[in-house]
C-alpha positions, 0 to 999 in steps of 0.5 A: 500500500502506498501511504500518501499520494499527492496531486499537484493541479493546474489549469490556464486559459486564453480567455479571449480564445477560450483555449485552455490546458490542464495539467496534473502531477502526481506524486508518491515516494516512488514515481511522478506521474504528469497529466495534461490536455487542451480544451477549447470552448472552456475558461480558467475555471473549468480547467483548475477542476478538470486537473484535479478531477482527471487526476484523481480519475486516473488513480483510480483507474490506476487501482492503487492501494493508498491510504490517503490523497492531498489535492495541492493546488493554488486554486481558490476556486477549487477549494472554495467549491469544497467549502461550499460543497453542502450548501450547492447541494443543498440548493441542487446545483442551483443559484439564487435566481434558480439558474444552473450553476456555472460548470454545473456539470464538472462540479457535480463529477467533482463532488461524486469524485469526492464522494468515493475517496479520501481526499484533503484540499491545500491551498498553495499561493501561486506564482511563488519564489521555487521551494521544495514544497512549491516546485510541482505547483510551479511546474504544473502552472508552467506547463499549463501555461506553455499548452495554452501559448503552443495551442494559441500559436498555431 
């Protein structure tokens, strides 16, 4: 059984384009394993919880025996979503005005996801100067980063 995994995750988009990438790494004490993909038709938001949901897809797909997961990510989004996790299905995913939520779809995945696994959340703040404890953030943002440019100049 391995003890810990952990899942750094990023997500960056051209808003003006709507062209974004994901980006997950996944770490033990063994192995380092690094996720990604393009979107179109997508946002900023979207992509930091498509990283996250992917990576924790995988390992489950993956069959591992583990005794717990960290999510690493330096999205408030992500993280405010867990905290609100009881209230928004509370309301069945709806808003005040009874409208779906934004990225209804994904956030209903992400919380079944959730759901099945022991996971816990850490907030990272981003673009920091490169420390031990950062240095997967900082790689998963660069690449984040570096899809979207490559998708962009084509």
């Amino acid at each position: 059984m391995i003890p810990s995994i952990k899942i750094y995750s990023d997500g960056s988009c051209h808003t003006q384009l709507a062209i974004g990438a994901w980006v997950t790494i996944i770490v033990n004490d063994q192995t380092k394993q690094v996720l990604s993909g393009l979107e179109s038709n997508t946002t900023h938001h979207r992509m930091e919880l498509i990283a996250v949901i992917n990576g924790i897809e995988w390992l489950i797909k993956q069959g591992l025996q583990f005794s717990s997961i960290d999510v690493i990510t330096d999205s408030q989004y992500v993280v405010g979503l867990i905290e609100r996790k009881n209230k928004i299905e509370a309301k069945d995913y709806l808003t005040k005005a009874g409208i779906p939520i934004r990225n209804k779809d994904i956030v209903f995945q992400f919380f079944s996801l959730i759901d099945q696994i022991q996971i816990s959340f850490s907030k990272i703040k981003a673009h920091q100067a490169l420390t031990n404890e950062n240095r997967y953030n900082i790689e998963a943002d660069k690449l984040s980063r570096h899809l979207v440019r490559e998708a962009v100049c084509k």
